[in-house]
N, C-alpha and C positions, 0 to 999 in steps of 0.2 A: 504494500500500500504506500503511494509517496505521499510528499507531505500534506501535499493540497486537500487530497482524501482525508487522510488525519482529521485533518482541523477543521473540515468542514461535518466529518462524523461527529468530531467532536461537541460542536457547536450545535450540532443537529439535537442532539440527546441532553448535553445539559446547560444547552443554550438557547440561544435566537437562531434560526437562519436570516444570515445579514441581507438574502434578499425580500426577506418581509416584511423590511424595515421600510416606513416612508422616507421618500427624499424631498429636497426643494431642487430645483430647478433655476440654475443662475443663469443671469440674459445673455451666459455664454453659449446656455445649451447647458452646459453643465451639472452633475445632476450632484448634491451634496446630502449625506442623510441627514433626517431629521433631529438626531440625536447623538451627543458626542461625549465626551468623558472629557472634565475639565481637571487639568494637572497642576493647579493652584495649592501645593500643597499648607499653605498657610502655617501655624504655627504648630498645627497638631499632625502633619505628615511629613515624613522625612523623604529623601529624594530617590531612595532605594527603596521606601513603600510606595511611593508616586509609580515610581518605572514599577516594580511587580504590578501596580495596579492595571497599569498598561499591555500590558503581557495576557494579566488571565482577563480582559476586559475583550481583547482580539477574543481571546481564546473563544467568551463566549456570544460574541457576535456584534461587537463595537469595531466601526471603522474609520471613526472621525474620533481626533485628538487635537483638542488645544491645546498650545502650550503657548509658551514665552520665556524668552530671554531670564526676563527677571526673576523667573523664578527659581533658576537656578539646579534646575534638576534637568535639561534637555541630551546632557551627555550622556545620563544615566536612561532617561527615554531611548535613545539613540541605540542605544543597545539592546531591549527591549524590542524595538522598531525592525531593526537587525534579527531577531530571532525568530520574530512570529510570520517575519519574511521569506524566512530560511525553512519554515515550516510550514510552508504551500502559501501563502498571501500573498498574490502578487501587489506589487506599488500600486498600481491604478485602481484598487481596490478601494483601497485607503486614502482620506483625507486630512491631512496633518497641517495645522493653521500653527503660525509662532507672530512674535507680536516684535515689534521694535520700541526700543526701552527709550526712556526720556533723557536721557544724556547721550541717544544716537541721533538727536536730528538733523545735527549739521550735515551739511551735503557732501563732507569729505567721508561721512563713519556710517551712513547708510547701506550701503552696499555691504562693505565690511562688514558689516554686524549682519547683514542677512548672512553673507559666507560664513560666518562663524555656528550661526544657529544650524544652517545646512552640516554642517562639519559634524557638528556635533549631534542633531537628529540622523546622521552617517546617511542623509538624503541628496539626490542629484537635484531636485526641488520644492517648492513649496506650495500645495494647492492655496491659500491663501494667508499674503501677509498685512500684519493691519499695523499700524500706527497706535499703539497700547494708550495712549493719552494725549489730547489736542496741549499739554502743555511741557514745556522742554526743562520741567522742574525737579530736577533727580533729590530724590533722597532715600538714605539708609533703609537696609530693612530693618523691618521691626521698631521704628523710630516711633515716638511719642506721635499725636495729633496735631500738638501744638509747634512738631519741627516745622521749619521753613528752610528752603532753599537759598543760602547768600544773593545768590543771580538770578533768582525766581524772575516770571518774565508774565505777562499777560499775555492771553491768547492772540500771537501777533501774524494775520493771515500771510499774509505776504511769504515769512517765514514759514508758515506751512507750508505752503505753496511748494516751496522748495525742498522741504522733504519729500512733499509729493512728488516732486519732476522724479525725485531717485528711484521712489517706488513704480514710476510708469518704468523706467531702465531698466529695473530686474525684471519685469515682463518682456523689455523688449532684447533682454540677456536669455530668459526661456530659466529664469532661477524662480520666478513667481509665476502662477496662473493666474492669480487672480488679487487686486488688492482691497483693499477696505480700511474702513476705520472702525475705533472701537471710545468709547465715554462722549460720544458727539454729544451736538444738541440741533434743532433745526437751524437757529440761524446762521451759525457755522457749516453744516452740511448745502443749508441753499449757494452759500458763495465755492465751496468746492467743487459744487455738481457745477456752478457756473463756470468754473477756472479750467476742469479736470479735463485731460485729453484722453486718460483711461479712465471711467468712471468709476467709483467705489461698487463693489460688487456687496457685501454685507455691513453691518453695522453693528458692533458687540455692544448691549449696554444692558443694566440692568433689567429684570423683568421676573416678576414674580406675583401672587396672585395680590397680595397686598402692594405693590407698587406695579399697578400694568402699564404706565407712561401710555394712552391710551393716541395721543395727537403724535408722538414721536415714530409709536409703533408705524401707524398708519402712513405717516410721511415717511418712512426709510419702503415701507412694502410698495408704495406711489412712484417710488422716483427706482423701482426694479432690483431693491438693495432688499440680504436676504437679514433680519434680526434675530441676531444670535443673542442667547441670554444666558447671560452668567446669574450666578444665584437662585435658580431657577427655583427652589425651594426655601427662601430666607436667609441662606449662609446660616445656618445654626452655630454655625463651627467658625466664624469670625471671630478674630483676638477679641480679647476684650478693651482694646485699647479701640478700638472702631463701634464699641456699642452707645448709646446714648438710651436717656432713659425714657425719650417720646417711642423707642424701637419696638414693633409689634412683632409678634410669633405667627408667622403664616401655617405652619405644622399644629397650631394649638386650635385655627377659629372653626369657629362650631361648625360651620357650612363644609368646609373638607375636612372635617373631623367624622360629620356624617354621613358624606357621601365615601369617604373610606370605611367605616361600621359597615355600610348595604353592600359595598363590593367586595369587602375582606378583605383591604391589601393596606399598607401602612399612607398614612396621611401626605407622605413625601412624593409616591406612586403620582396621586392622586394629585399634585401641581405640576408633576411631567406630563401627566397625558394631559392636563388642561391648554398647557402652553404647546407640544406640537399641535393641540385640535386647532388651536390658536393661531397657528401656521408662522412660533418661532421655532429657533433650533436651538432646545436648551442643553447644556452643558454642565450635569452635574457633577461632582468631583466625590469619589468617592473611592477607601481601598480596601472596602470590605467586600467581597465575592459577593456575598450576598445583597448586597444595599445594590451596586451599581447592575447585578441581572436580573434585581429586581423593579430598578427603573427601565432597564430595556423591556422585559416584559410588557410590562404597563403600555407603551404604546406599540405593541402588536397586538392587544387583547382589543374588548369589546371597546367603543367609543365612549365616550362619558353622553348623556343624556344632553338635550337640547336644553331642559329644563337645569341641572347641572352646570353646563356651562353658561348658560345667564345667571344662575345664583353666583357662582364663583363672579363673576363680570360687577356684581354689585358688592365685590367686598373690596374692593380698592380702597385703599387706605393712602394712597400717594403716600407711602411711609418707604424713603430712599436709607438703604442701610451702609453702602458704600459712600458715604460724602467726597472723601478727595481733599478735607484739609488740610492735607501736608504740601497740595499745588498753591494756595492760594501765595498769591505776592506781594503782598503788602498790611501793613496793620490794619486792623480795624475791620478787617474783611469779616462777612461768612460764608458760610461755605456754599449757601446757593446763588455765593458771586460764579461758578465753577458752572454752573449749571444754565443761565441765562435764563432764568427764570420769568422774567419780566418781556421776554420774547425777541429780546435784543441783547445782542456780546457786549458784558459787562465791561465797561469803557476802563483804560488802563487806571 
């Protein structure tokens, strides 16, 4: 038996078959699954559980893998990547997204730094790379809320701009298929999609049943861009140095608490299949065997009810768990200076 059989027996019996998984469809043609494993391993996963997670996550029928730079585990993915390769998965199977870190946007360390993540996910490319934060304000991991960047900068487009030209180059090098952004906001994405010679193909930002960003969604799905969601389930697992105490428990409210009681599956299940019914690609992060193929599950089973997903739809809580404090550039700011809230890019 080679390996290809293996691993698809194997996936067969104590997994997903990854072709029954939904995909979206990027205006490349492009077809990306619905659902991916996000390798954030934050402060409760190490980078050697992140990569096993990766490994037995293929094994049972995950083909899309976020990662990024910053997070520091892509070498150890890399090898991971390398294995379940080696054991019948061919590349094109797979979609593996990495992100460029805030101390790469200059126009000389773009490239570099995508060659580097390649290097180290041991890939000839990247199905899509995004721009991890519209601002160019690096700091430490693990830093306090209240850190600030010395040379913190305002969202300065021009300068985007010019990341971006780098990211159309590694398409037009054949090192990216596809690019994107990730923590936008509309009125920063309306002057990109204006500027852009390769368009944003996705949009990573928050989304979960308590914050569904309901106008963002809608505008990134409008302008052909696919919305990828991190936290897809509330981050439970957020340091607690990112909590605040207006933060609500999506896994705790009554409405998918009881639509998991009638289905029998765990409350987390039950904001994964809400969000693909949703038509985003949410990215759970998880390195327990059973937690992450029991989110794949969840959306090859039955649909959630129409009734279901309008109840879910009226518990939005606009309750944002990821703020982004550590960007802001100047005193006296808050944090939904980050976010343009008022419907216009918060003036420097």
């Amino acid at each position: 038996m080679d390996g290809s059989m293996r691993l698809d027996h194997f996936a067969a019996e104590d997994g997903v078959n990854p072709k029954d998984v939904p995909y979206r469809t990027l205006y490349t043609g492009a077809r990306m699954p619905a659902i991916g494993l996000g390798t954030f391993g934050s402060d409760h996963a190490s980078a050697h559980e992140v990569a096993e997670a990766v490994r037995g996550a293929a094994e049972v029928g995950y083909r899309l893998f976020d990662c990024a730079a910053v997070y520091g585990n892509e070498r150890l993915i890399g090898e991971s990547l390398r294995a379940v390769m080696a054991a019948g998965i061919e590349r094109e199977e797979l979609w593996v997204t990495s992100k460029l870190w805030n101390d790469k946007h200059a126009e000389e360390d773009v490239i570099p730094a995508c060659r580097q993540s390649l290097r180290d996910l041991q890939l000839d490319y990247l199905d899509l790379y995004l721009i991890h934060w519209p601002f160019p304000n690096h700091h430490a991991a693990g830093v306090d809320v209240h850190s600030r960047d010395a040379q913190a900068q305002p969202y300065i487009h021009a300068n985007y701009m010019k990341t971006w030209r780098q990211l159309e180059k590694l398409v037009e090098m054949g090192l990216v298929r596809h690019i994107g952004t990730s923590n936008m906001t509309i009125p920063k994405l309306e002057m990109l999609l204006r500027d852009a010679a390769i368009a944003p193909a996705a949009n990573e930002m928050e989304l979960h049943p308590h914050f569904q960003q309901p106008e963002l969604f809608e505008f990134v799905r409008s302008h052909n861009m696919v919305p990828i969601a991190y936290s897809p389930i509330g981050s439970p697992n957020r340091p607690v140095r990112d909590r605040t105490p207006e933060d609500t428990v999506d896994v705790a409210d009554p409405v998918i608490v009881g639509i998991a009681q009638r289905l029998g599956i765990h409350p987390a299940a039950v904001c994964i299949k809400w969000a693909v019914q949703r038509g985003q690609v949410p990215i759970p992060m998880s390195t327990k065997r059973s937690h992450y193929l029991a989110n794949l599950r969840a959306v090859v089973s039955d649909p959630l009810t129409e009734a279901d997903m309008q109840a879910i739809a009226g518990i939005d809580k606009n309750c944002r768990l990821i703020k982004g404090q550590v960007f802001l550039w100047k005193e006296g700011q808050d944090w939904e200076d980050l976010w343009d809230v008022k419907g216009v890019i918060t003036p420097p």
